[in-house]
C-alpha positions in Angstrom: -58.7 51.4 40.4 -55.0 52.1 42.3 -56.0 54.8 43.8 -59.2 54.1 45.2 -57.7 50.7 46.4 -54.5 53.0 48.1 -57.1 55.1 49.6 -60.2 53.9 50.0 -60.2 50.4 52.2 -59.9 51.6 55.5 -63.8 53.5 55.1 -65.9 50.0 55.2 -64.2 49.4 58.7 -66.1 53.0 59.6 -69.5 51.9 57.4 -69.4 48.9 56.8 -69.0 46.8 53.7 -72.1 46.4 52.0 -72.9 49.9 51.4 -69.6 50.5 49.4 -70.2 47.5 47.6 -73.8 48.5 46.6 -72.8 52.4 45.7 -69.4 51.0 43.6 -71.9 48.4 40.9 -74.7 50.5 41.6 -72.4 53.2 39.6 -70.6 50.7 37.5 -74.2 49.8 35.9 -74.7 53.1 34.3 -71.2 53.9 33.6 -71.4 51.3 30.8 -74.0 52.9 28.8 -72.2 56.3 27.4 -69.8 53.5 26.6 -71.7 51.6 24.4 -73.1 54.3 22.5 -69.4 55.4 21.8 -68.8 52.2 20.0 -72.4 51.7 18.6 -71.1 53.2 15.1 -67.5 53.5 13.6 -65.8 57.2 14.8 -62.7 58.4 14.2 -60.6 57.5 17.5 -58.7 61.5 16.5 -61.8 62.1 17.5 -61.9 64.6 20.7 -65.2 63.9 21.4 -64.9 60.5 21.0 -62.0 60.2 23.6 -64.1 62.0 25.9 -67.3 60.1 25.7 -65.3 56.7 25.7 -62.5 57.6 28.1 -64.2 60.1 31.0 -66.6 57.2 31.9 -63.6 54.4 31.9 -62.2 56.4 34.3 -65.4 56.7 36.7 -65.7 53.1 36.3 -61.9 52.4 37.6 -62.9 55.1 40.7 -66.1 52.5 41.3 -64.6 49.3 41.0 -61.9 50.1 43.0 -63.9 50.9 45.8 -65.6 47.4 45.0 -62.2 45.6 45.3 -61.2 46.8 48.6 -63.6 44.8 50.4 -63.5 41.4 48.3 -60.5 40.3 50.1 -61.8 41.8 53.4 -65.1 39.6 53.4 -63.0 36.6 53.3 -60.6 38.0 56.0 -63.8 39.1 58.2 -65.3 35.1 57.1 -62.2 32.7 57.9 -58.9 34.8 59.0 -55.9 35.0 58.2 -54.5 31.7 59.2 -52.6 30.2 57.0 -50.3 28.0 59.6 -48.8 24.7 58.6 -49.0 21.4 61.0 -45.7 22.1 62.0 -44.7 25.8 61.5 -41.4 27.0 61.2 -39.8 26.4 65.4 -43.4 27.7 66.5 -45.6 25.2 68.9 -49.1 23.9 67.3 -52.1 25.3 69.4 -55.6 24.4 69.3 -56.3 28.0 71.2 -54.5 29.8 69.0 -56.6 33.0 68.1 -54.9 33.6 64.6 -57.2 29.7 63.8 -60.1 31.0 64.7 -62.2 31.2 61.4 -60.7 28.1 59.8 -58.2 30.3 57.4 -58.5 30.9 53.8 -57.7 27.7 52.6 -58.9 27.2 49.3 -60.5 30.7 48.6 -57.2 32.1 48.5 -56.5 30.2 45.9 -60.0 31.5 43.9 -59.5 34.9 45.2 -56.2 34.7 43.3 -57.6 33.3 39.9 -60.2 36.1 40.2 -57.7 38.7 39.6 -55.6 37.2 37.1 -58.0 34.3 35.0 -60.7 37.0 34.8 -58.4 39.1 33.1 -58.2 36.1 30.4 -61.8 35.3 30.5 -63.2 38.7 29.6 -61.0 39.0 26.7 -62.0 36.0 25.4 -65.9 36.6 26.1 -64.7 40.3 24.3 -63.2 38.7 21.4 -66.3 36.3 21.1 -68.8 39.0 21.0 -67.2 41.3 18.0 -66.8 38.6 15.6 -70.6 38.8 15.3 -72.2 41.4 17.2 -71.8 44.7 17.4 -69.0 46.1 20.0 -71.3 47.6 22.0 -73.0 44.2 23.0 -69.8 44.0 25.5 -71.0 46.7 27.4 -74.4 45.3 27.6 -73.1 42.1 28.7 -71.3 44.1 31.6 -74.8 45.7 32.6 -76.0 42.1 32.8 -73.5 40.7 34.9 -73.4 43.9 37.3 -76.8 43.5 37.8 -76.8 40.1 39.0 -73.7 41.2 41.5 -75.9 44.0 42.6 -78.7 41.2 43.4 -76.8 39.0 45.0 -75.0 41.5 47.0 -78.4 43.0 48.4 -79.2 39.5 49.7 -76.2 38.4 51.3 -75.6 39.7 54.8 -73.2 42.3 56.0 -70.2 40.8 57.3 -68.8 44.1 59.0 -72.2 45.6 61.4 -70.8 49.2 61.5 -73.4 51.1 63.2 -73.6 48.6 66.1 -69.9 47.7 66.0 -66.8 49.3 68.2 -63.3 48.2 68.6 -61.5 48.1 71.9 -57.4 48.7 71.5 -55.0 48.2 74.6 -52.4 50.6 75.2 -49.3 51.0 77.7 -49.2 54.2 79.3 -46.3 55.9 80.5 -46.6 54.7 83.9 -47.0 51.4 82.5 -50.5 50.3 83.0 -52.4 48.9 80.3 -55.5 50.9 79.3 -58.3 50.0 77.0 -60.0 52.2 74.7 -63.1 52.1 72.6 -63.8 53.4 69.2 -65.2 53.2 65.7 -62.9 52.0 63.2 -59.9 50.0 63.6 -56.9 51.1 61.7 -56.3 54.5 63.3 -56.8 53.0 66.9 -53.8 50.4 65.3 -51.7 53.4 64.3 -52.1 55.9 67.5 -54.1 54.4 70.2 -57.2 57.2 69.8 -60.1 56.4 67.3 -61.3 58.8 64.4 -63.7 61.4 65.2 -63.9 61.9 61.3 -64.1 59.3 58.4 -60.8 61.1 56.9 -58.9 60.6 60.3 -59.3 57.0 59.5 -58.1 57.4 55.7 -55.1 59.4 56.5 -54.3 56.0 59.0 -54.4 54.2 56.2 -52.0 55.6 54.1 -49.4 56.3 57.1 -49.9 52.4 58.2 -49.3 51.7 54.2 -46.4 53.7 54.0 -44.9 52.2 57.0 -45.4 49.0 55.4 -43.6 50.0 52.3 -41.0 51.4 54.2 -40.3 47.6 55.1 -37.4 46.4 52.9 -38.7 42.7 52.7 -42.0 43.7 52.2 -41.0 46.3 49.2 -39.5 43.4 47.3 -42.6 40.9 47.8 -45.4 43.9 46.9 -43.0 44.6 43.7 -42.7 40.7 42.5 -46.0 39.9 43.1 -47.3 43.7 41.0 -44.7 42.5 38.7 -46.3 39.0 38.1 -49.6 40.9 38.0 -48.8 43.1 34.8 -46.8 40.3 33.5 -50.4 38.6 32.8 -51.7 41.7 31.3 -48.4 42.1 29.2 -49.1 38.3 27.6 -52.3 38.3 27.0 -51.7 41.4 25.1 -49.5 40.1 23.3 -50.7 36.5 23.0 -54.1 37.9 21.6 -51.7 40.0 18.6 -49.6 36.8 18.4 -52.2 34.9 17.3 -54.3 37.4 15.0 -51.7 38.4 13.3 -48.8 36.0 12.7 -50.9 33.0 12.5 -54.4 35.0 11.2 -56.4 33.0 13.6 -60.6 34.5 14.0 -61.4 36.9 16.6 -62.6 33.8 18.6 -60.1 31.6 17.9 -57.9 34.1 19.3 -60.1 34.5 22.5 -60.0 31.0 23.2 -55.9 30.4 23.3 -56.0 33.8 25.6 -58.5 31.7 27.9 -55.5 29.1 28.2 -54.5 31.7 30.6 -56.9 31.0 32.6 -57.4 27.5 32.2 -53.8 27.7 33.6 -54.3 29.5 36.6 -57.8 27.3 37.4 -56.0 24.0 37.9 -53.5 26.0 40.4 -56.2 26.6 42.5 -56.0 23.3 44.6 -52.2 23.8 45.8 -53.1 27.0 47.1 -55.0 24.8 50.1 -51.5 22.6 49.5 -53.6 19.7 49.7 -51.0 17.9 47.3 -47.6 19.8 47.5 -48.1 20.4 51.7 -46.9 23.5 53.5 -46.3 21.0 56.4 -43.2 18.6 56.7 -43.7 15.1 55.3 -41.7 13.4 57.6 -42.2 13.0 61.1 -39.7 13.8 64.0 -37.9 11.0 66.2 -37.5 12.7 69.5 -38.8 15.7 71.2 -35.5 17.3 70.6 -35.8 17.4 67.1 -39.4 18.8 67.6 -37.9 21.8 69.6 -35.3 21.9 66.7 -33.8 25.7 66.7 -32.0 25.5 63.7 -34.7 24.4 60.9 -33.9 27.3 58.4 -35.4 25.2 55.2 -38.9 24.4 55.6 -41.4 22.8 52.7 -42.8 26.5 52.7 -39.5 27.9 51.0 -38.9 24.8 48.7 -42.4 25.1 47.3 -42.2 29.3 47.4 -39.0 28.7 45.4 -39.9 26.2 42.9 -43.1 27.8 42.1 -41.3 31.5 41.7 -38.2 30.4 40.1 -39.9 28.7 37.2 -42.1 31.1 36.6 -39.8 33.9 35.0 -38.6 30.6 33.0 -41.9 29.6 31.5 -41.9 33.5 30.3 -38.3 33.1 28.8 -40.0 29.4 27.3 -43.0 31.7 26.2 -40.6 34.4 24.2 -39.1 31.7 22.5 -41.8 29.6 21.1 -43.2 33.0 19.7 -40.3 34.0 17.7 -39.7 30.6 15.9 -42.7 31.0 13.3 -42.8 27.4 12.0 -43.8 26.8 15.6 -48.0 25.7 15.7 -50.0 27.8 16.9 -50.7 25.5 19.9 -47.0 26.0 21.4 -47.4 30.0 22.8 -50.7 29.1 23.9 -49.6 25.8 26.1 -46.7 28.0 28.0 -49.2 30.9 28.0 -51.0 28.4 30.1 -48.1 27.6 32.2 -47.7 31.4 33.1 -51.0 31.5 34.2 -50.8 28.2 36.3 -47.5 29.7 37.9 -48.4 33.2 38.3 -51.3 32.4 40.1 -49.3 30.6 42.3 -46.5 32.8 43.2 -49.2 35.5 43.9 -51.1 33.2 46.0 -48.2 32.6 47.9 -46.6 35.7 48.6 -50.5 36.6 50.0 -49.5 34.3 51.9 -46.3 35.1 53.0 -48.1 38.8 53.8 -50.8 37.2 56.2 -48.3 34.9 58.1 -46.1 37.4 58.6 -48.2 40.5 59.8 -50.6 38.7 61.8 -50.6 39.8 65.5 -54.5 39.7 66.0 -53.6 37.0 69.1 -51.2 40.2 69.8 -51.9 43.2 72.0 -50.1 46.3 73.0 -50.4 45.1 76.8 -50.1 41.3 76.4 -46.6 41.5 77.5 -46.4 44.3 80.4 -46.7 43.5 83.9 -48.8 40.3 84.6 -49.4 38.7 88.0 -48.0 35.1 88.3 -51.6 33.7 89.4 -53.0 34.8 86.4 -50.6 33.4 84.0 -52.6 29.9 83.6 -55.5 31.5 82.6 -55.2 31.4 78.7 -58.5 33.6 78.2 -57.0 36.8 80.7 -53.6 37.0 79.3 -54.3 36.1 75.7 -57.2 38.8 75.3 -58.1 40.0 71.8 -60.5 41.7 69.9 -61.9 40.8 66.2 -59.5 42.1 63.7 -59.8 43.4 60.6 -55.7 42.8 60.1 -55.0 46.0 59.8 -51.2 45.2 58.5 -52.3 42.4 56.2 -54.9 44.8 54.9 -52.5 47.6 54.5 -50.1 45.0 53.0 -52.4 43.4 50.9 -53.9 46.7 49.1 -50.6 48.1 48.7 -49.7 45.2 46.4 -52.6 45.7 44.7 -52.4 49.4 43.7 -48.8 48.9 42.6 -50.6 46.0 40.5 -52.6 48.2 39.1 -50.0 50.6 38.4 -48.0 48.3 36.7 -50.8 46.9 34.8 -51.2 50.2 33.4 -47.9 50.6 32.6 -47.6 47.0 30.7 -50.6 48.5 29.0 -48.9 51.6 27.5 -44.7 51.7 27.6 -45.7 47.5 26.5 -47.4 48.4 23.7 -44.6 51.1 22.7 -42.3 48.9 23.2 -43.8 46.2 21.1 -44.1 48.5 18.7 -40.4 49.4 18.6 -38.6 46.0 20.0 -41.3 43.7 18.8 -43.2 40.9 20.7 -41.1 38.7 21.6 -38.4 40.9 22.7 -40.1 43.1 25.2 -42.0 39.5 26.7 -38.3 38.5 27.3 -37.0 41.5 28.9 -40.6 41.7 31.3 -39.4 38.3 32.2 -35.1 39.0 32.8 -36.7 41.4 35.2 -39.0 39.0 36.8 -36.1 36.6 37.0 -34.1 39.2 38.8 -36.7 39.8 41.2 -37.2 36.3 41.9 -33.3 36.0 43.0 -33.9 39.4 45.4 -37.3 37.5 46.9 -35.0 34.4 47.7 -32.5 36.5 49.3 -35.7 38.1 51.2 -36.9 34.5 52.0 -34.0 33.3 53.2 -33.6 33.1 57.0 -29.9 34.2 58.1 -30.0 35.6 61.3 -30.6 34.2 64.6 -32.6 36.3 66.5 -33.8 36.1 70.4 -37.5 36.6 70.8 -38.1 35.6 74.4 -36.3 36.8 76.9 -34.6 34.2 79.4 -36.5 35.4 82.6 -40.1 34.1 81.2 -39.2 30.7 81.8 -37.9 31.3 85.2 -34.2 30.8 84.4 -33.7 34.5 85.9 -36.3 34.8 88.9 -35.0 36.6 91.9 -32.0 37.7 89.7 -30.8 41.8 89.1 -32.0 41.2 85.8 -35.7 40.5 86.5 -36.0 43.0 88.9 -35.3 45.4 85.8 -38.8 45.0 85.0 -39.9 46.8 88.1 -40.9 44.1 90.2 -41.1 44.1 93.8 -40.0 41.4 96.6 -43.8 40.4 97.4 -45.0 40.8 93.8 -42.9 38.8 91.3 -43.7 40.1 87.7 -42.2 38.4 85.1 -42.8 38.6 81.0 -45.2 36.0 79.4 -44.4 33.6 76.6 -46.3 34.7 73.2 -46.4 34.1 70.0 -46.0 30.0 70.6 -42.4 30.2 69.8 -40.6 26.8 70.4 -37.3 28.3 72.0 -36.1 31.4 72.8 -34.1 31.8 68.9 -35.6 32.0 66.0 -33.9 32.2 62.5 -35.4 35.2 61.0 -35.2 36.3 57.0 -35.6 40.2 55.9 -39.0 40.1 55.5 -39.5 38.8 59.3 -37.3 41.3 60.6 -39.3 44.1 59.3 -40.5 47.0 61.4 -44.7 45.4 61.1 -43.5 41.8 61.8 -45.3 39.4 63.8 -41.9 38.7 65.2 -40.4 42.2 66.1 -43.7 43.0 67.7 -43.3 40.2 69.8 -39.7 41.2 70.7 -41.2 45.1 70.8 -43.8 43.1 73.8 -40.9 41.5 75.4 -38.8 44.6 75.5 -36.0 42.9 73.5 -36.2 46.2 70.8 -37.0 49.8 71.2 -40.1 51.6 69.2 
């Protein structure tokens, strides 16, 4: 599954969406059958065959799915946005034209977009454990087919959100005389990385790994894709060892067992609704006095860091909580499940968020590469000629986005097998406490990412007129009859902004604007 989700996304923007969706279950559906007859009757798991027949179509089925995954996130982008803007956004000004609003947001589906990666996890272990108490182990395979099928159904019957054959993007580019040009093409991610669209399918695959690796090159971004993978196989490494916890040291049934694992996901359910922060708000609860206060330049602690602080900082806790409850063995049986239940209410969370963070950060669909060259004064009060933009798939929050998700994956994989060795050699409770010192370490480098200490000038003084007529706004090659000047974008309420190391990366929303206003080189 991480490498088709490294590779893969950028091909629906060429195709379109439903067709890799349909081909991905379409193979899933028989990929489950050499499966179950692998399992239909005990075998020795020495067995070379056995491996074979078990392991060869598991790893088809990862290849499938992945290409599946890729575009789950991507219908929701291509359905609502991005936009994930608070009533009163860090020292930005509120817009009802904003372009980055324009699909409502994701709102409460992040929130379910975020459960479906880590509560399914909990879910189909407990439907696992539920079926071979009774029934043969290859009735879980079966009950995959099932499932697929109805995906497959309900996939044919839903539109295509992404109309590939009929659809074209159009990219603006400066020249070096200058002049903004507009080109058309196919695809969208390798006209976002080099201006010129992809004559073959690869061109744009090759785009997407060079736009990923420029996003990984970002030192902010780094730290938030490795918390947020490191969350990700933190869930895997519990449930693990929650499901041995409670089969062994307190000899609970296979079902019994599947059923404190689905605490997990009962957890990360109820953390669904403050994802739309419809009780903790991502907006400020009290209101400002004066209109200086409004214009405030020096805001550096908003409710979006208290609530992306409190949520990650006691999450590496409850694991620490977690570790301890399992090691005292006159503890019930109940205790590891109830903080098992708090990872998965947190985890989800911090996940959710630093999604979040991702898609407020690299959003610059209201951006383009000519938005902020030369522009006649006359045509500056028209909002729909100097704020033009095309439909976006975000190619930086995709890029962003499946990054994180492959280094999930990888990390999954590795709480799968160095956790088990570990367990083996450390025991339970030991390695669950060092995964979570690690996370606890990494939440103290995402704070230092988060926090915003350095002032940073992202419009330049001339486009309000302070400079007109001046040596300096002549630099920008205007002439006595024809004043050019540069144009206010981004809805930044002064010309400062307090900036953290995530926001000051190469991709930012915020150094592309100061790339537009000339105020930093390529």
């Amino acid at each position: 599954m991480a490498l088709t989700t490294l590779l893969s996304w950028p091909l629906p923007l060429l195709h379109g969406r439903r067709r890799y969706l349909l081909t991905a279950i379409s193979l899933a559906v028989p990929l489950q059958f050499p499966q179950a007859l692998a399992v239909q009757s005990y075998r020795s798991p020495t067995t070379p065959a056995f491996r074979a027949a078990l392991l060869v179509p598991r790893a088809l089925l990862g290849l499938a799915l992945g290409v599946a995954n890729v575009n789950c996130i991507a219908v929701l982008l291509d359905l609502f946005g991005a936009s994930l803007q608070s009533k009163v956004p860090h020292q930005e000004i509120v817009t009802g034209f904003d372009l980055r609003r324009h699909g409502g947001g994701l709102g409460l589906w992040l929130g379910w977009w975020t459960w479906c990666s880590i509560g399914s996890l909990a879910v189909g272990f407990w439907v696992g454990a539920s079926i071979i108490e009774t029934m043969n182990p290859a009735w879980g395979f079966y009950v995959v087919v099932v499932l697929a099928a109805g995906f497959l159904l309900l996939n044919v019957l839903c539109p295509e959100t992404r109309r590939a054959r009929f659809r074209r993007t159009v990219g603006e580019f400066v020249t070096e005389e200058e002049e903004v040009r507009r080109r058309v093409a196919r695809g969208e991610v390798k006209l976002h990385v080099y201006q010129v669209g992809p004559k073959w399918w690869f061109e744009e695959l090759v785009a997407g790994l060079v736009l990923m690796k420029r996003m990984l090159n970002q030192t902010g971004f780094l730290v938030v894709a490795v918390f947020t993978a490191w969350i990700y196989a933190q869930i895997v490494l519990v449930i693990v060892l929650l499901g041995a916890l409670l089969s062994r040291a307190y000899v609970l049934k296979a079902s019994y067992v599947g059923l404190g694992v689905f605490a997990i996901a009962i957890g990360a359910f109820l953390a669904i609704p403050l994802s739309k922060a419809n009780i903790l708000s991502r907006s400020r609860k009290k209101g400002q006095r004066t209109d200086s206060m409004t214009f405030e330049h020096d805001v550096t602690w908003s409710s979006h860091m208290v609530r992306r602080l409190v949520f990650t900082t006691i999450l590496p806790i409850a694991g620490i909580a977690y570790t301890i409850v399992s090691v005292v063995r006159k503890m019930h049986w109940i205790g590891p499940i109830i903080f098992a239940g708090f990872i998965g209410f947190f985890s989800n969370l911090a996940i959710a968020e630093c999604n979040g963070l991702i898609m407020e950060t690299f959003d610059t669909s209201d951006l383009q590469p000519g938005v902020n060259s030369k522009h006649r004064l006359q045509s500056l009060a028209v909002d729909v000629r100097r704020r033009r933009t095309n439909y976006s798939s975000y190619p930086r929050i995709s890029a962003g986005i499946f990054a994180t998700q492959g280094l999930s994956f990888l990390f999954a994989a590795g709480a799968t097998g160095i956790g088990g060795k570990a367990t083996r050699e450390l025991g339970a409770p030991l390695t669950t406490g060092i995964w979570a010192a690690i996370l606890m370490g990494l939440t103290v480098l995402l704070a230092l990412v988060l926090w915003r200490f350095k002032s940073v000038r992202v419009i330049p003084g001339q486009a309000f007129g302070t400079r007109a007529g001046t040596r300096t706004s002549t630099a920008w090659g205007a002439s006595a009859e024809d004043d050019w000047k540069p144009v206010v974008v981004g809805n930044p309420s002064g010309k400062m902004r307090r900036m953290n190391l995530l926001e000051l990366g190469r991709l930012s929303r915020w150094v592309e604007i100061r790339r537009l206003n000339k105020l930093q080189k390529d």
